[in-house]
N, C-alpha and C positions, 0 to 999 in steps of 0.2 A: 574208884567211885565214878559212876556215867552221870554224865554230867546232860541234863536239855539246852537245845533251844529251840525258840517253834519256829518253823515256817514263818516264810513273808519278805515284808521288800525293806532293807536296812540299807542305813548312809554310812560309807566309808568316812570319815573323819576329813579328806581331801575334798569331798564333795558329791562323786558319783554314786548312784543308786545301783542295790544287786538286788536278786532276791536270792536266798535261801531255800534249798527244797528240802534239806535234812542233813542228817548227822550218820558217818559211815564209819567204820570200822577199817583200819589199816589192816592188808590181810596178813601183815608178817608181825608185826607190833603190837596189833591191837590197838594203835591210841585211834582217837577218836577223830576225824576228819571231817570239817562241814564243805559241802558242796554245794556251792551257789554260781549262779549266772550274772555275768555281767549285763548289765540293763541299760547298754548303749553299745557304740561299735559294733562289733561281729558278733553280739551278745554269747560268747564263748560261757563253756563250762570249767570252774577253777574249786580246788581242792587248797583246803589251809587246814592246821590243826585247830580243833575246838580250843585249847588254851588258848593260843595265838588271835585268832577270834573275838576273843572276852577278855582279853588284855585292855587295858590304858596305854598311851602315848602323850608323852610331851610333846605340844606343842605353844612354843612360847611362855615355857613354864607353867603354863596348864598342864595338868591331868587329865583328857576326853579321854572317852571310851574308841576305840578300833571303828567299833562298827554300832551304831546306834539303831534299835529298831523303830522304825518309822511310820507301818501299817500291817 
């Protein structure tokens, strides 16, 4: 099942801002890959899986979201 998400500038749960330019396609797997920049530092380019992405994380026994979108 392909899963969205849109474009734009989402908060890591730690604090820093990225933005997201889209959703790619692993070329051996096929799973789904979001590619975002980081939006400080050497604002590098970083690939994660779409699940991984849209997960939750404990923190202090909270449930937040990974990455929140922001704008």
């Amino acid at each position: 099942m392909t899963k969205t998400l849109p474009p734009g500038r989402y908060r890591h749960y730690k604090g820093q801002d990225y933005e997201v330019l889209g959703v790619a396609r692993h070329s051996e797997t096929e799973e789904q890959m979001v590619v975002y920049r980081c939006l400080y530092g050497d604002f590098s380019l970083w690939v994660r899986p779409l699940s991984m992405f849209l997960e939750t994380v404990d923190v202090a026994g909270e449930q937040v979201p990974r990455f929140s979108l922001i704008e």
